[in-house]
MDTraj code that builds the backbone (N, CA, C; nanometers):
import mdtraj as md
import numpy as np

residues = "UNK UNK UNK UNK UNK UNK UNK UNK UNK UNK UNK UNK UNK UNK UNK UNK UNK UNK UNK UNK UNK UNK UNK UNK UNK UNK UNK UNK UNK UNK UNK UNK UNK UNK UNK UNK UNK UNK UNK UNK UNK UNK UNK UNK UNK UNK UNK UNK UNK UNK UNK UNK UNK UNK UNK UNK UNK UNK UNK UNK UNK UNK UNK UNK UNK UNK UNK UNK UNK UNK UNK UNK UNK UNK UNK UNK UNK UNK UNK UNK UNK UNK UNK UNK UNK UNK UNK UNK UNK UNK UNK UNK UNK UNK UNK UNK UNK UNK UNK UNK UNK UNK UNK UNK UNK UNK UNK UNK UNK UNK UNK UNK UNK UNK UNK UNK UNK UNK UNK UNK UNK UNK UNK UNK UNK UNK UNK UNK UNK UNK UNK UNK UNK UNK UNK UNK UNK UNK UNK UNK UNK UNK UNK UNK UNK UNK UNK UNK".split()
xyz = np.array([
    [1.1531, 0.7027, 2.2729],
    [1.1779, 0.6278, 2.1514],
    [1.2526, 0.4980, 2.1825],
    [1.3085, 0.5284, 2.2418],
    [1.4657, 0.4198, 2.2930],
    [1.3499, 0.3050, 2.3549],
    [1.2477, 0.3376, 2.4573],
    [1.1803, 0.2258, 2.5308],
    [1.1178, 0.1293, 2.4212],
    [0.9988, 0.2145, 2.3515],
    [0.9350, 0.0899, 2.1946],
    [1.0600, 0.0682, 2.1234],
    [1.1507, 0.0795, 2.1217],
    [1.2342, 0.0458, 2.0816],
    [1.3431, -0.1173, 2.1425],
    [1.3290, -0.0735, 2.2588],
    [1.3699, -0.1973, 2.2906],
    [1.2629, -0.3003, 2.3495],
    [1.1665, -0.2538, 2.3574],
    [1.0459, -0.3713, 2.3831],
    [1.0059, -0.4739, 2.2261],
    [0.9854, -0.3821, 2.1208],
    [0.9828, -0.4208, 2.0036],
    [1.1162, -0.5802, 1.9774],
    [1.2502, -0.4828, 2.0348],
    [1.3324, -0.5877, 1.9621],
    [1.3163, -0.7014, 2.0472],
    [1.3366, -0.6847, 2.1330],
    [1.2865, -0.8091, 2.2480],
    [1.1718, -0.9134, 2.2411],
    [1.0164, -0.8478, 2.2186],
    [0.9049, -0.9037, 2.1217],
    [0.9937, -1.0001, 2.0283],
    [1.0581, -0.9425, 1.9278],
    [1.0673, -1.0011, 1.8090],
    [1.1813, -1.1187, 1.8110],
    [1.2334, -1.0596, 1.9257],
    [1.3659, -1.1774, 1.9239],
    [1.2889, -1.3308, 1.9744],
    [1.2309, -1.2838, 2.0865],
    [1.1269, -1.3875, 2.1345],
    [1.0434, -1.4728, 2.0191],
    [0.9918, -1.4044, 1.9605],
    [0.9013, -1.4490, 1.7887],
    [0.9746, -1.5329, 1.7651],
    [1.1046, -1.5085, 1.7239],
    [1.1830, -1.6069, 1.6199],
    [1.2203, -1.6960, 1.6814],
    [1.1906, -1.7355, 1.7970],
    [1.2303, -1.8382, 1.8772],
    [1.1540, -1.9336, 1.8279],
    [1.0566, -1.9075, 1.7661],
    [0.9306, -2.0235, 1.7748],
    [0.9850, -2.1372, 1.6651],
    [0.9241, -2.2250, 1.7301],
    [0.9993, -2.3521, 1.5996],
    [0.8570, -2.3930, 1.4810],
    [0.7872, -2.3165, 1.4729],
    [0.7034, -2.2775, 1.3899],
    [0.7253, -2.1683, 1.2829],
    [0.8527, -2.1241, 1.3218],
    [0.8628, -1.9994, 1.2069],
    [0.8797, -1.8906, 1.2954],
    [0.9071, -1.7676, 1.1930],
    [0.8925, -1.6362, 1.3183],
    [0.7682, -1.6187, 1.3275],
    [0.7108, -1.5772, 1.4663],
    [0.5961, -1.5513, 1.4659],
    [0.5471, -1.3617, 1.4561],
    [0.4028, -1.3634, 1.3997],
    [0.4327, -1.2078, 1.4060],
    [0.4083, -1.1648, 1.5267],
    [0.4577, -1.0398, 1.5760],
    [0.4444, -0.9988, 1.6370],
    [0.3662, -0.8402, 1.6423],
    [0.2557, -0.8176, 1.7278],
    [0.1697, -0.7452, 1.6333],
    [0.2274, -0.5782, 1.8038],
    [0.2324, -0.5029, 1.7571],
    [0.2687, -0.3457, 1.8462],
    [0.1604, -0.2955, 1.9372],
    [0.0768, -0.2687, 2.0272],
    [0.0216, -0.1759, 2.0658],
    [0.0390, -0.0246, 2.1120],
    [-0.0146, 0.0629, 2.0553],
    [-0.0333, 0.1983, 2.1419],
    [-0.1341, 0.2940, 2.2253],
    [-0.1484, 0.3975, 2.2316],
    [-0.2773, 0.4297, 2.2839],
    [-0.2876, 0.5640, 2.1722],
    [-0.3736, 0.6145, 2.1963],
    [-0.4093, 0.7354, 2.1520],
    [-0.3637, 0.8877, 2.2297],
    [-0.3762, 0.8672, 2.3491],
    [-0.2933, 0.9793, 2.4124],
    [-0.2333, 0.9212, 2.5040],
    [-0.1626, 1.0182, 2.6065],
    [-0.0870, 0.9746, 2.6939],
    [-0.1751, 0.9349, 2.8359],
    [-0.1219, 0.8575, 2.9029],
    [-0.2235, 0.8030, 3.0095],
    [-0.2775, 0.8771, 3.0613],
    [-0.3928, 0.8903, 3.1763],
    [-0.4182, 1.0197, 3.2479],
    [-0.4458, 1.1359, 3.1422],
    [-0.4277, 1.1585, 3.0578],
    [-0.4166, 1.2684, 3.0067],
    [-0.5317, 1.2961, 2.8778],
    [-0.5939, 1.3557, 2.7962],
    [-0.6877, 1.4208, 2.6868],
    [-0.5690, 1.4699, 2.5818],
    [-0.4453, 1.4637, 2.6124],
    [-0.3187, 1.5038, 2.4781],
    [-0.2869, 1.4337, 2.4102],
    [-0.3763, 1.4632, 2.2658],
    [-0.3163, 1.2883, 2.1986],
    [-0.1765, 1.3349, 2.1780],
    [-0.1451, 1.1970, 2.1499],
    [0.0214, 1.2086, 2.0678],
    [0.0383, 1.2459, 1.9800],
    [0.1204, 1.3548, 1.9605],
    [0.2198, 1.4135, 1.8651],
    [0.2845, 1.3763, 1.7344],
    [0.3207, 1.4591, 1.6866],
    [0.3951, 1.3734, 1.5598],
    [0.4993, 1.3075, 1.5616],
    [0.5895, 1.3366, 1.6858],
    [0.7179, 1.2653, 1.6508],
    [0.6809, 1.1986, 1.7858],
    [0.5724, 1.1745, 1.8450],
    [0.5744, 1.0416, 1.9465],
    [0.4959, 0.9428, 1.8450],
    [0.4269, 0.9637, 1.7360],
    [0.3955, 0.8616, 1.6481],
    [0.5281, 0.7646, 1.5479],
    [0.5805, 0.9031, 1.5255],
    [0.7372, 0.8432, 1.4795],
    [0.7983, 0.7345, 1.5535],
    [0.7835, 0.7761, 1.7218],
    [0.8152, 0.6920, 1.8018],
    [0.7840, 0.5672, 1.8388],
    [0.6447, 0.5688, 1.8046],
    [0.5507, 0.4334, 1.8255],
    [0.5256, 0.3667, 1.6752],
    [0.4814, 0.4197, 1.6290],
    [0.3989, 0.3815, 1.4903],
    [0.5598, 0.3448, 1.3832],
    [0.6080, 0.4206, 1.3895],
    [0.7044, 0.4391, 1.2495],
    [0.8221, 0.3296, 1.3195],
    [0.8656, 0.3327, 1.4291],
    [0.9686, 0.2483, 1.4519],
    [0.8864, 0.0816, 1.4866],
    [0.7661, 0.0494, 1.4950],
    [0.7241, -0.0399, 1.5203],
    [0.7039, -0.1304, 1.3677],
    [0.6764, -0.0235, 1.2778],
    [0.6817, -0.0673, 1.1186],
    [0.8272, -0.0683, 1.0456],
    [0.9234, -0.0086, 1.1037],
    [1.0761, -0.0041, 1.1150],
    [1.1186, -0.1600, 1.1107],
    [1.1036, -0.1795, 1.2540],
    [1.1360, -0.2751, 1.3009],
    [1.0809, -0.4187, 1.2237],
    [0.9600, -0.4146, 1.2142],
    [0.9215, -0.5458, 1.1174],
    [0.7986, -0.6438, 1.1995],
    [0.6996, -0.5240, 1.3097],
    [0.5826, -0.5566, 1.3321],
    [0.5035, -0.5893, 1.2138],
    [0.4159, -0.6982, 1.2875],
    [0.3746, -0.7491, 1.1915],
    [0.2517, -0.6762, 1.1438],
    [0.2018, -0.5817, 1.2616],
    [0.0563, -0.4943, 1.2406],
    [0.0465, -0.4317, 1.3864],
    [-0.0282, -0.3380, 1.3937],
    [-0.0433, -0.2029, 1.5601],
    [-0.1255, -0.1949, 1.5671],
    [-0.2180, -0.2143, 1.7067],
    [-0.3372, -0.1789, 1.7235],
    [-0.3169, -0.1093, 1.8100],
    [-0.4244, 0.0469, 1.8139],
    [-0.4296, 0.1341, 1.8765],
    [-0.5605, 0.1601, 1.9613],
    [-0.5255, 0.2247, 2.0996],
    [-0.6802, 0.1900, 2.1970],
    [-0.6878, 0.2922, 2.2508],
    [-0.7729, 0.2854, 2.2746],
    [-0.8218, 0.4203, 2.4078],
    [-0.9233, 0.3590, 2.4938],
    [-1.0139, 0.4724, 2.5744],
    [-1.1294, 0.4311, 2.6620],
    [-1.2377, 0.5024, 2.6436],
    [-1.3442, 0.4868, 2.7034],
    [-1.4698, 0.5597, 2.6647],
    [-1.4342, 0.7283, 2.6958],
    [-1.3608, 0.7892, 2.7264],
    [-1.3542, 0.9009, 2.7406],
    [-1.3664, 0.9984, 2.6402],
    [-1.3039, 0.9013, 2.5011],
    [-1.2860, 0.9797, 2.3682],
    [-1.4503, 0.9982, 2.3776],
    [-1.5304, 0.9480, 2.4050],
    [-1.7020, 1.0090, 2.3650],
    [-1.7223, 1.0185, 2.4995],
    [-1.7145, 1.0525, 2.5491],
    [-1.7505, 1.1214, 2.6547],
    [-1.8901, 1.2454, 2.6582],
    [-1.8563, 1.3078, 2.5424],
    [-1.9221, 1.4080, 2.5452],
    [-1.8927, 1.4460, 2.3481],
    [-1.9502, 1.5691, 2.3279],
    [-1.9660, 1.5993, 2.1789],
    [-1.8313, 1.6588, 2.1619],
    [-1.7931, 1.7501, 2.2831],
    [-1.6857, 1.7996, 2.2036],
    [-1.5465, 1.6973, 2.2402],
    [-1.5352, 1.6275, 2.2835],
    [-1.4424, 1.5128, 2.2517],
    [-1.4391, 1.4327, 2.1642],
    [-1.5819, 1.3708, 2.1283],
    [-1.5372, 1.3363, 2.0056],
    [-1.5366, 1.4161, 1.8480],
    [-1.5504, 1.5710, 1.8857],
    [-1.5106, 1.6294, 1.7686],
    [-1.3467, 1.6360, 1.7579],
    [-1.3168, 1.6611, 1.9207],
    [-1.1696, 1.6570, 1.9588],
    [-1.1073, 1.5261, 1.8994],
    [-1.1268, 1.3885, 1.8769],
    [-1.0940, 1.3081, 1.7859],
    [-1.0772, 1.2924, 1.6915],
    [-1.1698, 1.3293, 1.6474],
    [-1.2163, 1.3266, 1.4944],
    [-1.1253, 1.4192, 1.4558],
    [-1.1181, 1.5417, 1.4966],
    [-1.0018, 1.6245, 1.3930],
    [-0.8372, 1.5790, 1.4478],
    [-0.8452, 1.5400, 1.5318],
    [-0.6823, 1.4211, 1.5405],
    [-0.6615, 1.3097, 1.4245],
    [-0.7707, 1.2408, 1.4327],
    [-0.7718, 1.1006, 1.3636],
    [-0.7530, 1.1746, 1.2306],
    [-0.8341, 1.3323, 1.1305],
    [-0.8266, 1.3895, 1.0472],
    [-0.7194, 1.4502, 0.9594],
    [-0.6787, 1.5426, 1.1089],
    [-0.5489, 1.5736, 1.0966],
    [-0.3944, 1.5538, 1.1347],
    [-0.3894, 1.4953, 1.1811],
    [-0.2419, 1.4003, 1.2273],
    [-0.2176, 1.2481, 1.2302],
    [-0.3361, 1.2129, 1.3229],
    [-0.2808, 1.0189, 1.2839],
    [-0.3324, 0.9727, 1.1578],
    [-0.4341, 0.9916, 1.1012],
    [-0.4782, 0.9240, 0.9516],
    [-0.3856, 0.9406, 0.8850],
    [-0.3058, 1.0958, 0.8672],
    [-0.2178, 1.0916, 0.7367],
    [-0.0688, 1.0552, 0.7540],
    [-0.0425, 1.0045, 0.8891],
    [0.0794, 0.9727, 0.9412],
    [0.0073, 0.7936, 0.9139],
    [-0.0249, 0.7742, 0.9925],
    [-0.0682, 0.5561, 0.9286],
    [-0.0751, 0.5657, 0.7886],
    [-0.1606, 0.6867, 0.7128],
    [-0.1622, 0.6402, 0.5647],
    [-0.0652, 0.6629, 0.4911],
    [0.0645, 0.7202, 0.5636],
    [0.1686, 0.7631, 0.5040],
    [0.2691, 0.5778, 0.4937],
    [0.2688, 0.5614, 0.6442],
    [0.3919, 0.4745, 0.7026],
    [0.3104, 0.3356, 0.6011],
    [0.1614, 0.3234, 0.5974],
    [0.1351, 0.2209, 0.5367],
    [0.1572, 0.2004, 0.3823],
    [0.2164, 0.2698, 0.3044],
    [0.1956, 0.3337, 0.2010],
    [0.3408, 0.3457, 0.1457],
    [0.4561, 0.3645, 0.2506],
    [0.5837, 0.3144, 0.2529],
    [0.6414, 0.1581, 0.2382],
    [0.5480, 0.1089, 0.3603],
    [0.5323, -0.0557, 0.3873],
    [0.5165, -0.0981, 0.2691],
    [0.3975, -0.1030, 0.1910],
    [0.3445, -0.1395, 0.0806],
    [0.4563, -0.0907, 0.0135],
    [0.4960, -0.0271, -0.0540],
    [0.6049, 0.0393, -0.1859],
    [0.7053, -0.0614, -0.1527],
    [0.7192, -0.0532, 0.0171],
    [0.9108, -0.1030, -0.0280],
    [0.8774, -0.2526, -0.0063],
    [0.7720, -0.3373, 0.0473],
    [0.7249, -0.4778, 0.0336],
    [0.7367, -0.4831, -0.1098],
    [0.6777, -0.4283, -0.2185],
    [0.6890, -0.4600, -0.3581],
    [0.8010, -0.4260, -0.4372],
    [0.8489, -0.3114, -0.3811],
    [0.9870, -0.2996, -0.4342],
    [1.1347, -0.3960, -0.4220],
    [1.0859, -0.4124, -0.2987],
    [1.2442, -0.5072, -0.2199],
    [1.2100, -0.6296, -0.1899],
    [1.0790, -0.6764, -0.1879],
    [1.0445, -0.8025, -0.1791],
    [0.9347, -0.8603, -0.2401],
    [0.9535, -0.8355, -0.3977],
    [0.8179, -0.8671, -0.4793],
    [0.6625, -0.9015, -0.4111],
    [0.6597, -0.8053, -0.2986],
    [0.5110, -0.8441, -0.2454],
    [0.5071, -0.9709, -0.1403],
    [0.6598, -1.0318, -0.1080],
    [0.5985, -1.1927, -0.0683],
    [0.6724, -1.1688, 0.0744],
    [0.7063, -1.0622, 0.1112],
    [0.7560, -1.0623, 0.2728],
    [0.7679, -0.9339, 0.2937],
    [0.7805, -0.8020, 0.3874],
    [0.8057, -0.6841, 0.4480],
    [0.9070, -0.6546, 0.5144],
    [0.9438, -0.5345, 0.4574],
    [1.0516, -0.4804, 0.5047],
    [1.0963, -0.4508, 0.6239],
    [1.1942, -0.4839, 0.7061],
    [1.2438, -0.4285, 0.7919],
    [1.4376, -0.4126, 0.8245],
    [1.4522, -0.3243, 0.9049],
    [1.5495, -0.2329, 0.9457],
    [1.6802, -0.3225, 0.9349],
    [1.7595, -0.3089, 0.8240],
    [1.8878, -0.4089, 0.8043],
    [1.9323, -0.3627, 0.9541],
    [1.9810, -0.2334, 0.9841],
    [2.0607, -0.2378, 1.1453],
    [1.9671, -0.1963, 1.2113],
    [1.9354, -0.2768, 1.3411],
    [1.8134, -0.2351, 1.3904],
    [1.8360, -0.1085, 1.4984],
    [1.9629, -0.0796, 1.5230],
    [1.9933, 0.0519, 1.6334],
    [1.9991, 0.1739, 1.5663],
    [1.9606, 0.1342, 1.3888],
    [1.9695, 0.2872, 1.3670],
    [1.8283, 0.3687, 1.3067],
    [1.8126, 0.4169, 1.4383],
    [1.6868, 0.5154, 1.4343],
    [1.6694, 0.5707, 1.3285],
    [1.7424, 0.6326, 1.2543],
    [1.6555, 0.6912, 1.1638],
    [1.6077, 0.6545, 1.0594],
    [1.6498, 0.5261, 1.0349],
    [1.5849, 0.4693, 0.8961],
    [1.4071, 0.4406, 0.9211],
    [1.3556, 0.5315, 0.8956],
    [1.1891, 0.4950, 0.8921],
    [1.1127, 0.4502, 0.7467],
    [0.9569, 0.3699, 0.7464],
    [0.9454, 0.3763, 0.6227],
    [0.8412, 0.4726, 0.6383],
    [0.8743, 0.6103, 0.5744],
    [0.8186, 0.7134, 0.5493],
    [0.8031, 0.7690, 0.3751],
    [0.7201, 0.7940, 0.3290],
    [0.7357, 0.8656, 0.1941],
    [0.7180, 0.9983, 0.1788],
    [0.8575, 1.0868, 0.1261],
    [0.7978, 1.2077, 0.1330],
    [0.9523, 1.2420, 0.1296],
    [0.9647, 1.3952, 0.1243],
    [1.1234, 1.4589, 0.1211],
    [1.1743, 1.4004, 0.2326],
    [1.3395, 1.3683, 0.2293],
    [1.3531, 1.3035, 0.3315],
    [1.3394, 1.1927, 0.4143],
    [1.2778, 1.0728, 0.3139],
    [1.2186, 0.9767, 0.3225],
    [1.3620, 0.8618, 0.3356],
    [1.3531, 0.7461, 0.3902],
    [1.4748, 0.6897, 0.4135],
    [1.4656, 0.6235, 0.3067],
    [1.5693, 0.5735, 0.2577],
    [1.5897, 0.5072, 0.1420],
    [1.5959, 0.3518, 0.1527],
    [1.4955, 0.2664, 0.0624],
    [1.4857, 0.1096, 0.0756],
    [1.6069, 0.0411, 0.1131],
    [1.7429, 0.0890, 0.0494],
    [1.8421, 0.0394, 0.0614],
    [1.8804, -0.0139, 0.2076],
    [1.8141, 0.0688, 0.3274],
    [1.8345, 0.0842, 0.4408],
    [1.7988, -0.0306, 0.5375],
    [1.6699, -0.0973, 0.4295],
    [1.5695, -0.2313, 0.4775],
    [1.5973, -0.3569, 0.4028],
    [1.5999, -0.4495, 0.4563],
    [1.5857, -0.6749, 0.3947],
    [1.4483, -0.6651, 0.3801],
    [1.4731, -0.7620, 0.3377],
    [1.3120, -0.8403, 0.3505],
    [1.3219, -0.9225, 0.4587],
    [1.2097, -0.9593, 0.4627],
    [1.1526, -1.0468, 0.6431],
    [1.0892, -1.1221, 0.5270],
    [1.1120, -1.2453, 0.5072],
    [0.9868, -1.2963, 0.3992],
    [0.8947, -1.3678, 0.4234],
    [0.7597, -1.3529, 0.3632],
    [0.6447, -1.4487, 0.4574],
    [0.6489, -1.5642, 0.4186],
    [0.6222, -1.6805, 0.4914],
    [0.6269, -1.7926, 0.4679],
    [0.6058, -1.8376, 0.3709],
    [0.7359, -1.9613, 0.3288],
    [0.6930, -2.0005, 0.1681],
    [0.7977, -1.9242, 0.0827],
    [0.8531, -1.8758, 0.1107],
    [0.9425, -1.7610, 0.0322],
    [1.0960, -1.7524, 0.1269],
    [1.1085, -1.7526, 0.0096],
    [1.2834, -1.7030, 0.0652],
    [1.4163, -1.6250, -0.0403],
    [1.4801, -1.6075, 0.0675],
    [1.6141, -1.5479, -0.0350],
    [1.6260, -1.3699, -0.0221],
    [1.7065, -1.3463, -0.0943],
    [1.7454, -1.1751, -0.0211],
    [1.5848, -1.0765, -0.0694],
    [1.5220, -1.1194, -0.2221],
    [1.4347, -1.0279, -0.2434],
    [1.2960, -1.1044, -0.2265],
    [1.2993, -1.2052, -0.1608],
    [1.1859, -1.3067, -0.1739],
    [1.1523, -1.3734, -0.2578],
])
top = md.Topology()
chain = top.add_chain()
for i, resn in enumerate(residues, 1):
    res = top.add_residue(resn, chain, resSeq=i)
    for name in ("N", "CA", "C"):
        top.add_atom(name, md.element.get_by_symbol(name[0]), res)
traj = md.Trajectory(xyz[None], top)
């Protein structure tokens, strides 16, 4: 967690350097672990996905290699990953994004992590869900001020 964690802030510190504005900065991950057919887990998505939308990426693209089709039963082996664990974990974290963008920043910038060392504030919806209070706005260009 600690590593996307400090690559992220580093990315982003770099971004705001730009004398163009902050620039976004967009996350990559993979689908499983290198070498390996084990996709990632739920709380290594937490790790990647949720602290990368934490933080105040601007968007994540996720990759793999031809291996996922490889054959039939790999990509059934996908398909019920993408089904059952990453679809409803992205459609969750995206779905947070969206709420607290309109909640905390009338739609015109995205939320991210008022203290950025503290892990647990994710945007998650659901019991246990961190509370907006926890996130600023980042506001998109053209906009400014605490709620945008």
């Amino acid at each position: 967690r600690r590593f996307v964690h400090h690559r992220l802030r580093e990315a982003l510190r770099v971004a705001a350097l730009s004398t163009h504005g902050l620039l976004p900065v967009i996350a990559y991950s993979r689908l499983s672990f290198r070498r390996s057919s084990r996709f990632l887990q739920l709380a290594d998505l937490v790790h990647t996905i949720g602290e990368s939308a934490a933080l105040g990426a601007a968007g994540l693209v996720l990759w793999g290699d031809l291996s996922y089709s490889r054959s039939a039963e790999s990509c059934a082996n996908l398909r019920h990953y993408l089904m059952s664990t990453l679809g409803p974990y992205v459609a969750n974290v995206t779905a947070a994004a969206r709420e607290c963008s309109y909640g905390q920043c009338h739609g015109h910038g995205r939320c991210v992590r008022r203290q950025p060392r503290e892990l647990g504030s994710l945007l998650h919806l659901g019991p246990g869900a961190s509370p907006w209070a926890a996130f600023r706005c980042h506001c998109y260009r053209g906009w400014a001020g605490e709620g945008c």
